[in-house]
mmCIF file as Biopython writes it, N, C-alpha, C and O atoms, coordinates in Angstrom:
data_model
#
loop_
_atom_site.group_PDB
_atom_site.id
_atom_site.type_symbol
_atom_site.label_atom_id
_atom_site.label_alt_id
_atom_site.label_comp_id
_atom_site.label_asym_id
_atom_site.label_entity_id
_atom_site.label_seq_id
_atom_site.pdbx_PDB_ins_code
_atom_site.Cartn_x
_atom_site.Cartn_y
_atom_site.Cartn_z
_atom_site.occupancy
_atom_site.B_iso_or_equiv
_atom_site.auth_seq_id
_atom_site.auth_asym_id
_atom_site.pdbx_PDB_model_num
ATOM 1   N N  . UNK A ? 1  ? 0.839  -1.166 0.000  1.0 0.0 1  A 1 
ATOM 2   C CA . UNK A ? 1  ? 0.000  0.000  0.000  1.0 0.0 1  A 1 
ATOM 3   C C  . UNK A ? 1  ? 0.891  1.238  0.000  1.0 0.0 1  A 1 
ATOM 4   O O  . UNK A ? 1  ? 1.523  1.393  1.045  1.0 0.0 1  A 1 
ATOM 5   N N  . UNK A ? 2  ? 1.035  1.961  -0.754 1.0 0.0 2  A 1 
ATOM 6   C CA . UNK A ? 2  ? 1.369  3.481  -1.056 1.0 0.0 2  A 1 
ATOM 7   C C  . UNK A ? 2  ? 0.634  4.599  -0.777 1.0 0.0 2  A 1 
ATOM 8   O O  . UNK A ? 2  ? -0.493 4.585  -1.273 1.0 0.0 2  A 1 
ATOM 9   N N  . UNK A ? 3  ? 0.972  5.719  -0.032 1.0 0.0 3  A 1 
ATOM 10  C CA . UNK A ? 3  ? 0.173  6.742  0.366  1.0 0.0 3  A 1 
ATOM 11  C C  . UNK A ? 3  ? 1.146  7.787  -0.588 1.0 0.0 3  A 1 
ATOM 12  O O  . UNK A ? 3  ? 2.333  7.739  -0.910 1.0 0.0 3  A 1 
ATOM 13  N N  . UNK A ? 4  ? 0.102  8.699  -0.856 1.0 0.0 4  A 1 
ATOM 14  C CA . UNK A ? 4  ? 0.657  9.509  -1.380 1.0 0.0 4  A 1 
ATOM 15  C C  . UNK A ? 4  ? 1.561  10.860 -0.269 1.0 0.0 4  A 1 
ATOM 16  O O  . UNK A ? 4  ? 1.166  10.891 0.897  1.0 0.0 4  A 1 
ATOM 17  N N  . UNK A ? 5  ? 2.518  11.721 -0.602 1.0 0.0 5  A 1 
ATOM 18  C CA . UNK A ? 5  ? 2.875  12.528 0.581  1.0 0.0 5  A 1 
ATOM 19  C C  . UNK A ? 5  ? 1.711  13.828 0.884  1.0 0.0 5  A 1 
ATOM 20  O O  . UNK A ? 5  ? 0.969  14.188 -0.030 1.0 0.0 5  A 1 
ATOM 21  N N  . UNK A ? 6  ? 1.664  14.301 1.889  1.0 0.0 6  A 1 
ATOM 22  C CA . UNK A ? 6  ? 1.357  15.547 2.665  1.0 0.0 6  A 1 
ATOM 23  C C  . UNK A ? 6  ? 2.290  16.758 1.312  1.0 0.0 6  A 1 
ATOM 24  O O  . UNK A ? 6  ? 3.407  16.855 0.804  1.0 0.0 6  A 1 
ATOM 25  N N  . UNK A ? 7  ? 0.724  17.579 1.240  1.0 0.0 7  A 1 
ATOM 26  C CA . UNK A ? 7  ? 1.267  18.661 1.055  1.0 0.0 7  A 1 
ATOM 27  C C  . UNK A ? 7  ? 1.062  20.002 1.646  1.0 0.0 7  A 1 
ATOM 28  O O  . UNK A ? 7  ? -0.040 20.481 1.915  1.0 0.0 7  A 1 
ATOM 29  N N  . UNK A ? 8  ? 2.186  20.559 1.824  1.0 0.0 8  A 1 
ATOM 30  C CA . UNK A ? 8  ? 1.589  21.609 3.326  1.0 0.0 8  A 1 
ATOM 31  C C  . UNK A ? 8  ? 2.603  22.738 2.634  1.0 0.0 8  A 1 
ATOM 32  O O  . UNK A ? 8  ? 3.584  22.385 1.979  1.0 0.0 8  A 1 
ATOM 33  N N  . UNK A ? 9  ? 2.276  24.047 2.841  1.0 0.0 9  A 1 
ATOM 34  C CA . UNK A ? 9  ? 2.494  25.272 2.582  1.0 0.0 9  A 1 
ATOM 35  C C  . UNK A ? 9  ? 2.986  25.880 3.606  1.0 0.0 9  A 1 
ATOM 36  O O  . UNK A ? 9  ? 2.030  26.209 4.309  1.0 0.0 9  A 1 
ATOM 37  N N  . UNK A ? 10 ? 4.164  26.279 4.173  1.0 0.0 10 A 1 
ATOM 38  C CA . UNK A ? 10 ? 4.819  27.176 5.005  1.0 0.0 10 A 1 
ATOM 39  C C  . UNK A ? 10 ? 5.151  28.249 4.356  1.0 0.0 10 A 1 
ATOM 40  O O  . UNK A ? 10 ? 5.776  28.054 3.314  1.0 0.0 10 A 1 
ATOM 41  N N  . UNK A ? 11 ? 4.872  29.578 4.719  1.0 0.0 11 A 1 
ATOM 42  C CA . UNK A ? 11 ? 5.217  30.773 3.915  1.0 0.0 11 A 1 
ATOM 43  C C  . UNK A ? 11 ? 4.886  30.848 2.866  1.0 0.0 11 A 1 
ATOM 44  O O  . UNK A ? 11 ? 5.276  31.937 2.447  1.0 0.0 11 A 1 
ATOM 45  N N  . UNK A ? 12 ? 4.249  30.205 1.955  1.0 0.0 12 A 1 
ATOM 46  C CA . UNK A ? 12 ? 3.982  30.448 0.643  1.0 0.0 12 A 1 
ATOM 47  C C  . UNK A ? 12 ? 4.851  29.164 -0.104 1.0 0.0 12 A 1 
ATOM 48  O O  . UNK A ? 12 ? 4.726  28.802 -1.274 1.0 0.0 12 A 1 
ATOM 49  N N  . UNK A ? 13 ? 5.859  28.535 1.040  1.0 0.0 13 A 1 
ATOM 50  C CA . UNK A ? 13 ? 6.366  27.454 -0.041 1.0 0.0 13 A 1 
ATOM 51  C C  . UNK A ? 13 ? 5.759  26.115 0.235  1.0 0.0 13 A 1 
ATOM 52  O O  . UNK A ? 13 ? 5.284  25.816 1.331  1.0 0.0 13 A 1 
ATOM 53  N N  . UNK A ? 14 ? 5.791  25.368 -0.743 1.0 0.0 14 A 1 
ATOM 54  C CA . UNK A ? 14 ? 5.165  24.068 -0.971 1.0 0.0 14 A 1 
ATOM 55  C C  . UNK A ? 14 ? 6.368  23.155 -0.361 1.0 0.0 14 A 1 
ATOM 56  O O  . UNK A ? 14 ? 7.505  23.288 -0.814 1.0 0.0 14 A 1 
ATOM 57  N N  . UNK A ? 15 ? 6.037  22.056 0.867  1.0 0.0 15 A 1 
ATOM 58  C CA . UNK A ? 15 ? 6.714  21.201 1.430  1.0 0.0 15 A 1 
ATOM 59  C C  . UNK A ? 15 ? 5.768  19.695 1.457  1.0 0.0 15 A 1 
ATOM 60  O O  . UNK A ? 15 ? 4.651  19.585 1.964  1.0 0.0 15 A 1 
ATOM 61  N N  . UNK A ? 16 ? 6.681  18.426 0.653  1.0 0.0 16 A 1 
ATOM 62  C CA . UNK A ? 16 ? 5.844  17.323 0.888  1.0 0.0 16 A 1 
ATOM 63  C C  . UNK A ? 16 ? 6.508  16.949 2.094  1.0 0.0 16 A 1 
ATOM 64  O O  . UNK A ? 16 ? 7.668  17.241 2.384  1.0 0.0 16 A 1 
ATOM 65  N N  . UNK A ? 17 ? 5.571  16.174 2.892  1.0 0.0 17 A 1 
ATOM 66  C CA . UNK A ? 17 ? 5.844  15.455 4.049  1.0 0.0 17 A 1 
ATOM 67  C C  . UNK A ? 17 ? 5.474  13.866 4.326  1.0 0.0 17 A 1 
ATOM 68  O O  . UNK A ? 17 ? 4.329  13.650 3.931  1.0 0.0 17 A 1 
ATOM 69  N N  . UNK A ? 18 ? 5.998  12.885 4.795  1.0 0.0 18 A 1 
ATOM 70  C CA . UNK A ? 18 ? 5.277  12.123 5.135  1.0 0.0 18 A 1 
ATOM 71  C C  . UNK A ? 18 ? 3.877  11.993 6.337  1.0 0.0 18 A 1 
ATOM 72  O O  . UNK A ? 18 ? 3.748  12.710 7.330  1.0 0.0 18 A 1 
ATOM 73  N N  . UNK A ? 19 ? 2.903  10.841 5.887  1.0 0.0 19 A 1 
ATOM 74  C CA . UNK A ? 19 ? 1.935  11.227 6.844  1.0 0.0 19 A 1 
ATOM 75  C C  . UNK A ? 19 ? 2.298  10.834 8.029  1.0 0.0 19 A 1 
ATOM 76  O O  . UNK A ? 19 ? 3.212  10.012 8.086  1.0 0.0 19 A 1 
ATOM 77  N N  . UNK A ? 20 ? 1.629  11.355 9.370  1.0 0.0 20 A 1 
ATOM 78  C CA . UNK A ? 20 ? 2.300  11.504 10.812 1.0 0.0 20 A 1 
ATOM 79  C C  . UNK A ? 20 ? 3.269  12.766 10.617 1.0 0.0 20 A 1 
ATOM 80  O O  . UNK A ? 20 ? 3.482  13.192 11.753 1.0 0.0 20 A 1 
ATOM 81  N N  . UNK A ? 21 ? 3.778  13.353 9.915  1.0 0.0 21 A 1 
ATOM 82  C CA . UNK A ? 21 ? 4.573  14.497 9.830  1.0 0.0 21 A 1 
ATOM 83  C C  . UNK A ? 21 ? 4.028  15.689 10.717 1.0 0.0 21 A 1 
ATOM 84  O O  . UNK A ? 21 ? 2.859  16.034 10.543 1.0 0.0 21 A 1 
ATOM 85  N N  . UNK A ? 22 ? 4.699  16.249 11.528 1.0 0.0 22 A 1 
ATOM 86  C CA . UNK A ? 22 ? 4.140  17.334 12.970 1.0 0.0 22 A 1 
ATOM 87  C C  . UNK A ? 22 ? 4.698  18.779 11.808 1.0 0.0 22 A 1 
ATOM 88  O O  . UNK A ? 22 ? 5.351  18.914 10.773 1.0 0.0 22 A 1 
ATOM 89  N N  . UNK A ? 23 ? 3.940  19.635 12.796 1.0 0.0 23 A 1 
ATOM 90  C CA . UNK A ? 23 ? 4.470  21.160 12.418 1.0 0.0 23 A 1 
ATOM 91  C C  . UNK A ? 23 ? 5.844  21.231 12.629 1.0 0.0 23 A 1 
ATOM 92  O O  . UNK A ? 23 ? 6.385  22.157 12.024 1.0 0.0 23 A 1 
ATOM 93  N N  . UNK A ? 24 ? 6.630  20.471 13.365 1.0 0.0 24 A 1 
ATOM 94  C CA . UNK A ? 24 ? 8.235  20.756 13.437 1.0 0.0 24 A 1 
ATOM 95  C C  . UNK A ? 24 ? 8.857  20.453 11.914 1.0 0.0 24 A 1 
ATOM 96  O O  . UNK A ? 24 ? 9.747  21.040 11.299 1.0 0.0 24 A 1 
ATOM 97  N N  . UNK A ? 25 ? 8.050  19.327 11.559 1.0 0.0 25 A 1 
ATOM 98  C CA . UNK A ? 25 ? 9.026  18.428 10.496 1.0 0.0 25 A 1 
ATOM 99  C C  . UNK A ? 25 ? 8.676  19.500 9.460  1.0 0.0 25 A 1 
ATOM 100 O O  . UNK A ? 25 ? 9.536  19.391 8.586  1.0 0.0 25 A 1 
ATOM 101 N N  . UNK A ? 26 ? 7.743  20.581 9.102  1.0 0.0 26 A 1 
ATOM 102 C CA . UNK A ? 26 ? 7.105  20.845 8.071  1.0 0.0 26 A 1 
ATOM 103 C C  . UNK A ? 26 ? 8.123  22.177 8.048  1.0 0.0 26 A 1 
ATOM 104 O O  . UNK A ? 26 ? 8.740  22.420 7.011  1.0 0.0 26 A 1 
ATOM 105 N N  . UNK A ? 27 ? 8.282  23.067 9.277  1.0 0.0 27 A 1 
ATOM 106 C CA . UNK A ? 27 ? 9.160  24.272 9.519  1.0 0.0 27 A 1 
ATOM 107 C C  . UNK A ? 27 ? 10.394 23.654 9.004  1.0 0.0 27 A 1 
ATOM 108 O O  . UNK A ? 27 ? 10.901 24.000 7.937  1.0 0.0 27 A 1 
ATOM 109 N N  . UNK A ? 28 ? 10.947 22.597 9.886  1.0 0.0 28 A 1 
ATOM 110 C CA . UNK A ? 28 ? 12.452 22.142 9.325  1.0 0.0 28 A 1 
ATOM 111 C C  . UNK A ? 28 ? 12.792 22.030 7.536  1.0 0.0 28 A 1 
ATOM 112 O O  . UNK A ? 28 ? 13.730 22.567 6.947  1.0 0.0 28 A 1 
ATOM 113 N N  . UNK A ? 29 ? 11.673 21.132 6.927  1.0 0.0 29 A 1 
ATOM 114 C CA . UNK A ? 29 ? 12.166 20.671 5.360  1.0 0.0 29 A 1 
ATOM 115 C C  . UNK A ? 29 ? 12.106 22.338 4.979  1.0 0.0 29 A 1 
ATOM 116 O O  . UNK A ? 29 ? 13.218 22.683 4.579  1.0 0.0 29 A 1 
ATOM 117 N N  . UNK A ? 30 ? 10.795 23.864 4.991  1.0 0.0 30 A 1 
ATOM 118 C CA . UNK A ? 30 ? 11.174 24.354 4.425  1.0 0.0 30 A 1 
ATOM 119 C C  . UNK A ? 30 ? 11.781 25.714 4.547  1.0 0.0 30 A 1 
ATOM 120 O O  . UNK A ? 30 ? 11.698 26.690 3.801  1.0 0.0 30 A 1 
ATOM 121 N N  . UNK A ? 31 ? 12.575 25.483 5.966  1.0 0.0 31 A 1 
ATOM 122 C CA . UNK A ? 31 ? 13.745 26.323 5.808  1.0 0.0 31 A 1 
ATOM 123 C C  . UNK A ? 31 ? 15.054 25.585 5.167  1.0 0.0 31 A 1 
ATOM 124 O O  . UNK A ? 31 ? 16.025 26.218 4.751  1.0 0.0 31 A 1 
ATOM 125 N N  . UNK A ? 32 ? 14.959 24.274 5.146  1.0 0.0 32 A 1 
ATOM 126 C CA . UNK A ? 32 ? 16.418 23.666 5.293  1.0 0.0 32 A 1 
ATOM 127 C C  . UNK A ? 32 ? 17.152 23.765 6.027  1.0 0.0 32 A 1 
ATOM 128 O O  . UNK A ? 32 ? 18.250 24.258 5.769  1.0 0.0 32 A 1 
ATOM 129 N N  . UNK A ? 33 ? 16.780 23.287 7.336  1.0 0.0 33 A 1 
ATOM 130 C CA . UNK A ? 33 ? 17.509 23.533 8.381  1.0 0.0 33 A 1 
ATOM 131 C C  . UNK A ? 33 ? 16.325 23.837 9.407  1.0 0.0 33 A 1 
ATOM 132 O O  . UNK A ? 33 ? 15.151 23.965 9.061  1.0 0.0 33 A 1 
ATOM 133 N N  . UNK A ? 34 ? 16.875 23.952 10.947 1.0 0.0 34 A 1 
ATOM 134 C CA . UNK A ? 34 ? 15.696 24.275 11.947 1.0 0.0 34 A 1 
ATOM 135 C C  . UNK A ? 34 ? 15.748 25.668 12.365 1.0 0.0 34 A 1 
ATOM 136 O O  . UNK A ? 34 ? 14.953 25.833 13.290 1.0 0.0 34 A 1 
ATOM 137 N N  . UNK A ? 35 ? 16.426 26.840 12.025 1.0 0.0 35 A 1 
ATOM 138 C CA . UNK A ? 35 ? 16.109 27.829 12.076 1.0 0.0 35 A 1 
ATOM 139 C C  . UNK A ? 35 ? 14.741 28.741 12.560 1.0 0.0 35 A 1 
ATOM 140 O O  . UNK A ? 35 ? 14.800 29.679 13.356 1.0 0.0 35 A 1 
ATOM 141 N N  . UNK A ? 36 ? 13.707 28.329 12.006 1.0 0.0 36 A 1 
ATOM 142 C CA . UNK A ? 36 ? 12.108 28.294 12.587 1.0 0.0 36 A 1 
ATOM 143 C C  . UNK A ? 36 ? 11.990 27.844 13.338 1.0 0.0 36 A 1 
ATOM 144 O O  . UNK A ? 36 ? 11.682 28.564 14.288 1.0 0.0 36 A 1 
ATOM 145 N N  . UNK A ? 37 ? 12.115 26.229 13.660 1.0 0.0 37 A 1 
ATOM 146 C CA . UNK A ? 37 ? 12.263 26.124 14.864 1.0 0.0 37 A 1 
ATOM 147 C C  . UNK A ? 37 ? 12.577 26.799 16.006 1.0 0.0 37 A 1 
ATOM 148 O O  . UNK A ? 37 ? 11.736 26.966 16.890 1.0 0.0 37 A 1 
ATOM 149 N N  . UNK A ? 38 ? 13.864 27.266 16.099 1.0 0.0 38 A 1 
ATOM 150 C CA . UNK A ? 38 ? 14.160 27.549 17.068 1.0 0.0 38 A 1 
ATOM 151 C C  . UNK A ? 38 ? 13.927 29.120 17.303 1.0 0.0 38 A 1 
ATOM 152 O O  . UNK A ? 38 ? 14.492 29.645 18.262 1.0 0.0 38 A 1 
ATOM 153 N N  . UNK A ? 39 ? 13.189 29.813 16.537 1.0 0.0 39 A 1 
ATOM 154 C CA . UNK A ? 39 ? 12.406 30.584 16.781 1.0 0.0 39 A 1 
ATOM 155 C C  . UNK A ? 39 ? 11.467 30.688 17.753 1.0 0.0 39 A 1 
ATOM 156 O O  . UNK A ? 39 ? 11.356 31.279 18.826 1.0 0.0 39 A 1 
ATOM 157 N N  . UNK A ? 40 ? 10.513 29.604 16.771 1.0 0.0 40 A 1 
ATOM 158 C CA . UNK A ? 40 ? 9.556  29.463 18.172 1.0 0.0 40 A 1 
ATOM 159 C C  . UNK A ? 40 ? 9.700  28.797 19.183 1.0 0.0 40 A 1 
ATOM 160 O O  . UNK A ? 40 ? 8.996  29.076 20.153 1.0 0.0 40 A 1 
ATOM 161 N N  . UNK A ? 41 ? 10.441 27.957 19.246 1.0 0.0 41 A 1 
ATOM 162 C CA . UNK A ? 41 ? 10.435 27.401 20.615 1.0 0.0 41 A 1 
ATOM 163 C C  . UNK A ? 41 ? 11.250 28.293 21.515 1.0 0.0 41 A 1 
ATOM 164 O O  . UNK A ? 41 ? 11.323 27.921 22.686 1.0 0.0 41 A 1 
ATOM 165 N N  . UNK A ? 42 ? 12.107 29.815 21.057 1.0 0.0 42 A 1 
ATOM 166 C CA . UNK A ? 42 ? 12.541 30.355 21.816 1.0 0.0 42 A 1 
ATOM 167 C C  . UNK A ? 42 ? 11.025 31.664 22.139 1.0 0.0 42 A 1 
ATOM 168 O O  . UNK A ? 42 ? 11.014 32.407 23.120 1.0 0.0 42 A 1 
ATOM 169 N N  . UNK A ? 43 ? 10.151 31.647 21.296 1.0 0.0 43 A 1 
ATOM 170 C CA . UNK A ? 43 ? 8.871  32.552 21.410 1.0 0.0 43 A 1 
ATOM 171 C C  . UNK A ? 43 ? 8.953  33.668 20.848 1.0 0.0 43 A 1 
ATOM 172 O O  . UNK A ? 43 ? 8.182  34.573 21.166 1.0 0.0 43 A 1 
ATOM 173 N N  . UNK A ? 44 ? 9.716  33.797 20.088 1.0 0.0 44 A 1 
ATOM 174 C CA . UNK A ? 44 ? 10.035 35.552 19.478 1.0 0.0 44 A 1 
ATOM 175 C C  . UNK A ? 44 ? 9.544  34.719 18.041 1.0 0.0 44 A 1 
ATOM 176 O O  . UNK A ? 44 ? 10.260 35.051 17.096 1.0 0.0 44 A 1 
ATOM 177 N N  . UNK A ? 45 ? 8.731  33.949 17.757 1.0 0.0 45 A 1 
ATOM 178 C CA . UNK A ? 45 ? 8.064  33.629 16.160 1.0 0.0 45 A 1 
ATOM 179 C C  . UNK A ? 45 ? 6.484  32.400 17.043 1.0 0.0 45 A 1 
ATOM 180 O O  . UNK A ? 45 ? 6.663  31.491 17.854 1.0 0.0 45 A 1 
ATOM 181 N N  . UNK A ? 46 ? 5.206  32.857 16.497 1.0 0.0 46 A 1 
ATOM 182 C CA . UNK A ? 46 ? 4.674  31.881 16.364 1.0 0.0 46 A 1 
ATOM 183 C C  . UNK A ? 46 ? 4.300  30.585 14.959 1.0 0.0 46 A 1 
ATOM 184 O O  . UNK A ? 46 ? 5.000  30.539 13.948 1.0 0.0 46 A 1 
ATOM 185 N N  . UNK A ? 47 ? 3.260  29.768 15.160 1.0 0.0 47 A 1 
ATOM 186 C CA . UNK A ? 47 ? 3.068  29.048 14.102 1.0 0.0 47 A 1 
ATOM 187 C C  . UNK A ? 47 ? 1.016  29.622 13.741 1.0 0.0 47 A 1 
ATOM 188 O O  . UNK A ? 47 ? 0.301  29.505 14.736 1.0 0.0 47 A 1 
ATOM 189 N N  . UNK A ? 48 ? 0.688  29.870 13.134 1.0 0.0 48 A 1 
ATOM 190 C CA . UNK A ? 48 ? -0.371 30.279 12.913 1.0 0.0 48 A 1 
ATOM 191 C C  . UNK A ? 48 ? -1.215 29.083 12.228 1.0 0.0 48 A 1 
ATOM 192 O O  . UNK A ? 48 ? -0.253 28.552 11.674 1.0 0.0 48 A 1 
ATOM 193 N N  . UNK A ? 49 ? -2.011 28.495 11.964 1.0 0.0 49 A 1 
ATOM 194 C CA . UNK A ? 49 ? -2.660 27.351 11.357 1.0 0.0 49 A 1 
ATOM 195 C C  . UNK A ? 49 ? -3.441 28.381 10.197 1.0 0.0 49 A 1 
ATOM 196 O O  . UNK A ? 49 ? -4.581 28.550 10.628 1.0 0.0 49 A 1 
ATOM 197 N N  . UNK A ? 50 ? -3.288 29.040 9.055  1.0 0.0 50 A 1 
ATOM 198 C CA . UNK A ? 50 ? -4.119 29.590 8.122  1.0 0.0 50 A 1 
ATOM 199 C C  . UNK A ? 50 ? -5.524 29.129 8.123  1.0 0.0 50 A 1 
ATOM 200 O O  . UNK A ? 50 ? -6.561 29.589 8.599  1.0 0.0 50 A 1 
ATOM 201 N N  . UNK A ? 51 ? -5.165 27.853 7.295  1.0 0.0 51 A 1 
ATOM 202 C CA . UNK A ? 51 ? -6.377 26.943 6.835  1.0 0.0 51 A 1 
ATOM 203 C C  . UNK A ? 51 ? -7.421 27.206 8.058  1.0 0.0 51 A 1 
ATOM 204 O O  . UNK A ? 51 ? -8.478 27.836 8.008  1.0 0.0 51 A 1 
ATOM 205 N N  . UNK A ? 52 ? -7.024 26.766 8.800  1.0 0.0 52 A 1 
ATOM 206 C CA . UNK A ? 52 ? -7.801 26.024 10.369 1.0 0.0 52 A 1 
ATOM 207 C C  . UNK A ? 52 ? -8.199 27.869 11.256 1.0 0.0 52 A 1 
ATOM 208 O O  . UNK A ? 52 ? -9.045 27.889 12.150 1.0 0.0 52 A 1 
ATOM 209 N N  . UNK A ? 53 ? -7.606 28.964 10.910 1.0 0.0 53 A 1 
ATOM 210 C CA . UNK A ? 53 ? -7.459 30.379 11.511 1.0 0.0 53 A 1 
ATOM 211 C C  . UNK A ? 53 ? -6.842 29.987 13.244 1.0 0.0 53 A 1 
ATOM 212 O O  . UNK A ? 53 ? -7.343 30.400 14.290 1.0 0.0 53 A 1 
ATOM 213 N N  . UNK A ? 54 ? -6.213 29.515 13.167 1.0 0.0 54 A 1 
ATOM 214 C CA . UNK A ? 54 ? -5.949 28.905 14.705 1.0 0.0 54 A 1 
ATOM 215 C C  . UNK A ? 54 ? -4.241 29.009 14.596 1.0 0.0 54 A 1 
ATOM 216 O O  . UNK A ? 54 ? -3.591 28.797 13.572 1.0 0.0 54 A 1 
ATOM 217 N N  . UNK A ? 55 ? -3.706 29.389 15.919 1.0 0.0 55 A 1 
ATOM 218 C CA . UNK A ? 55 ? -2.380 29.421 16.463 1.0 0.0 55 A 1 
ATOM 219 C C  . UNK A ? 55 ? -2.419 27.266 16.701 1.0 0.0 55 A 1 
ATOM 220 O O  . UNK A ? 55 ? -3.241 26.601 17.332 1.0 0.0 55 A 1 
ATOM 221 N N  . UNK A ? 56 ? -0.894 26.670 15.712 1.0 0.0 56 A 1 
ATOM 222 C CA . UNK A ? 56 ? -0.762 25.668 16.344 1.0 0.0 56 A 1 
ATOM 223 C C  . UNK A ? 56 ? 0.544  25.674 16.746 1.0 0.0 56 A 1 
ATOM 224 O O  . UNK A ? 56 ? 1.219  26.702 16.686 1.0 0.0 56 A 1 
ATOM 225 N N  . UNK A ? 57 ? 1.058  24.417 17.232 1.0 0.0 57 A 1 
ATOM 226 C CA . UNK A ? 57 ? 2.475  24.371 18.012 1.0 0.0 57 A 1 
ATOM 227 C C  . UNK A ? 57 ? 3.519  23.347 16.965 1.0 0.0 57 A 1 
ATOM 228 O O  . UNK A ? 57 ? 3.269  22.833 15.874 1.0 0.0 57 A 1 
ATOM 229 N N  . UNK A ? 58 ? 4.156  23.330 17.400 1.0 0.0 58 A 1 
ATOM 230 C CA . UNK A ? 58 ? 5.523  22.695 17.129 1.0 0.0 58 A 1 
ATOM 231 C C  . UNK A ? 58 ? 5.051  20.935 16.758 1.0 0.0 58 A 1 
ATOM 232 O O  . UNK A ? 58 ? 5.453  20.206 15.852 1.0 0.0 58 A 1 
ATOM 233 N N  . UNK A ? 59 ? 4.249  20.719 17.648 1.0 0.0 59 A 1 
ATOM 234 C CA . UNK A ? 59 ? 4.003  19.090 17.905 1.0 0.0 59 A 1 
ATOM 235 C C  . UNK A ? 59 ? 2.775  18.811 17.267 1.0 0.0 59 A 1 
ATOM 236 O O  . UNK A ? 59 ? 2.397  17.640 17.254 1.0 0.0 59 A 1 
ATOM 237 N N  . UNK A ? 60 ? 1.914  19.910 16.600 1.0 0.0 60 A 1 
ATOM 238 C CA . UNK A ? 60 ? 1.130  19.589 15.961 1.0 0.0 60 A 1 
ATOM 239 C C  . UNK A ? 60 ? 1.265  18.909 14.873 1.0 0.0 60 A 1 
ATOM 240 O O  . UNK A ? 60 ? 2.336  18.868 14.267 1.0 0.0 60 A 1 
ATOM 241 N N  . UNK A ? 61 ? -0.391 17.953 14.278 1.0 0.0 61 A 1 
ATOM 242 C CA . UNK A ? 61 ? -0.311 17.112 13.335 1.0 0.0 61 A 1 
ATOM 243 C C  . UNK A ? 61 ? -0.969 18.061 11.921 1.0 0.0 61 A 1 
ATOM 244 O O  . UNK A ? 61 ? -1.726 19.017 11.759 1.0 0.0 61 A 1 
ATOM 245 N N  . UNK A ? 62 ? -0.167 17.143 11.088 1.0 0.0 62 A 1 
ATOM 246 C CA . UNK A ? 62 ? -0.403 17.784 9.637  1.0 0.0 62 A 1 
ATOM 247 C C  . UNK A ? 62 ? -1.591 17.606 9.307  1.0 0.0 62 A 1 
ATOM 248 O O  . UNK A ? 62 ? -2.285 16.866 10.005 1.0 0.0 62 A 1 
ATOM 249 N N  . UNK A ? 63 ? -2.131 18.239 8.153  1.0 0.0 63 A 1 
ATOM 250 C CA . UNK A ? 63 ? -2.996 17.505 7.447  1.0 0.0 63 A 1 
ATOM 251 C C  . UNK A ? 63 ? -3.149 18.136 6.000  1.0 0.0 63 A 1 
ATOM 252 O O  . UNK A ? 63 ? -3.350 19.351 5.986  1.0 0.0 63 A 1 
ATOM 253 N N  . UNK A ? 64 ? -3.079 17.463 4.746  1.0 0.0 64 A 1 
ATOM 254 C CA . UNK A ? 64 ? -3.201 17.569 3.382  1.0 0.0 64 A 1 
ATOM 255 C C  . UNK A ? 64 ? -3.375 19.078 3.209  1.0 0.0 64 A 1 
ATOM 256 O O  . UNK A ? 64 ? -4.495 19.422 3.587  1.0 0.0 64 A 1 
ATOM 257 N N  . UNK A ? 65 ? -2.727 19.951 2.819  1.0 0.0 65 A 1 
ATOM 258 C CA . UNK A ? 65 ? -3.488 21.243 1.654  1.0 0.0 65 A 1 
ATOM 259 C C  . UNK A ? 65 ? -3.156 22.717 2.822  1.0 0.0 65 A 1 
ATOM 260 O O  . UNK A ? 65 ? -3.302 23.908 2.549  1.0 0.0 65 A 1 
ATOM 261 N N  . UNK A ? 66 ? -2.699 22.126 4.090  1.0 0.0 66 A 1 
ATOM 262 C CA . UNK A ? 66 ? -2.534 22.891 5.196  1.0 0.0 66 A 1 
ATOM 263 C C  . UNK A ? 66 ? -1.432 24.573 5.095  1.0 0.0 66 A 1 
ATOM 264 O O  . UNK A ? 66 ? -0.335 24.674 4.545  1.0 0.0 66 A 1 
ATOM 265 N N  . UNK A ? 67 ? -1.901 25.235 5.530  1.0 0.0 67 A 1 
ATOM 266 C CA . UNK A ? 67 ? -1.303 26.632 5.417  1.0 0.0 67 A 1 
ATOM 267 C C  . UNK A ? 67 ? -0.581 27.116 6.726  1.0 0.0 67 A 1 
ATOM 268 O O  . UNK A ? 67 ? -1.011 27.465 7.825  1.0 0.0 67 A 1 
ATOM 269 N N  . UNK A ? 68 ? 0.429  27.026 6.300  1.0 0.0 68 A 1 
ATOM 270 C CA . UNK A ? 68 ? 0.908  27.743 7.735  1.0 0.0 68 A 1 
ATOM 271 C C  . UNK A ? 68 ? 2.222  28.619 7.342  1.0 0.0 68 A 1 
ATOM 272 O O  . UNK A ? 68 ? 3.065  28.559 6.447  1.0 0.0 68 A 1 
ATOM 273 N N  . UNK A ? 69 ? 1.860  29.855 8.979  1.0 0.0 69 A 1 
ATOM 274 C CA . UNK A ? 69 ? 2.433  31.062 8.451  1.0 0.0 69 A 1 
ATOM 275 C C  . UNK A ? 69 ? 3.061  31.303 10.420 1.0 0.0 69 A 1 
ATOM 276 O O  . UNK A ? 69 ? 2.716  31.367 11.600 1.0 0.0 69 A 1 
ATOM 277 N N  . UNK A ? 70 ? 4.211  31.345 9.422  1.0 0.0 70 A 1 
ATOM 278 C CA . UNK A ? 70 ? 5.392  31.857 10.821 1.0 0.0 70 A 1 
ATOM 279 C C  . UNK A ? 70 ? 5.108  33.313 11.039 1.0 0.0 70 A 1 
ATOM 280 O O  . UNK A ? 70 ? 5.279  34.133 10.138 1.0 0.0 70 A 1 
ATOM 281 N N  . UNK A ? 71 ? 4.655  33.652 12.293 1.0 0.0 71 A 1 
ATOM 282 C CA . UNK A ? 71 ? 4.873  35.391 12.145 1.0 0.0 71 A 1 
ATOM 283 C C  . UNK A ? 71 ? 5.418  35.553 13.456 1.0 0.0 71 A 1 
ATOM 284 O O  . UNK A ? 71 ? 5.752  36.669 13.852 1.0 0.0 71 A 1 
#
């Protein structure tokens, strides 16, 4: 059985992910590197959920077509 990947939008860029893929894994592939990360987990950047209009976290779960915006 083959799943196809997660496609999720950080900033405007397009990142595939595998499924189970969290908001960390999605910040990491599209900076290249964890840079975002450690943004927010230091709190001077949140993660915003577009799609959903909701603040999510680091450990949140993906889901298909998802928008998210570092501010």
């Amino acid at each position: 059985m083959s799943f196809a990947p997660l496609e999720v939008s950080v900033n405007g860029k397009l990142v595939k992910l595998f499924h189970g893929a969290t908001v960390r894994h999605a910040l990491i592939n599209a900076a290249a590197g964890s840079e975002l990360v450690r943004l927010v987990q230091s709190g001077r950047a949140r993660v915003w959920d577009e799609t959903a209009g909701a603040e999510t976290d680091l450990g949140g779960a993906l889901y298909d077509g998802q928008k998210l915006i570092i501010k």
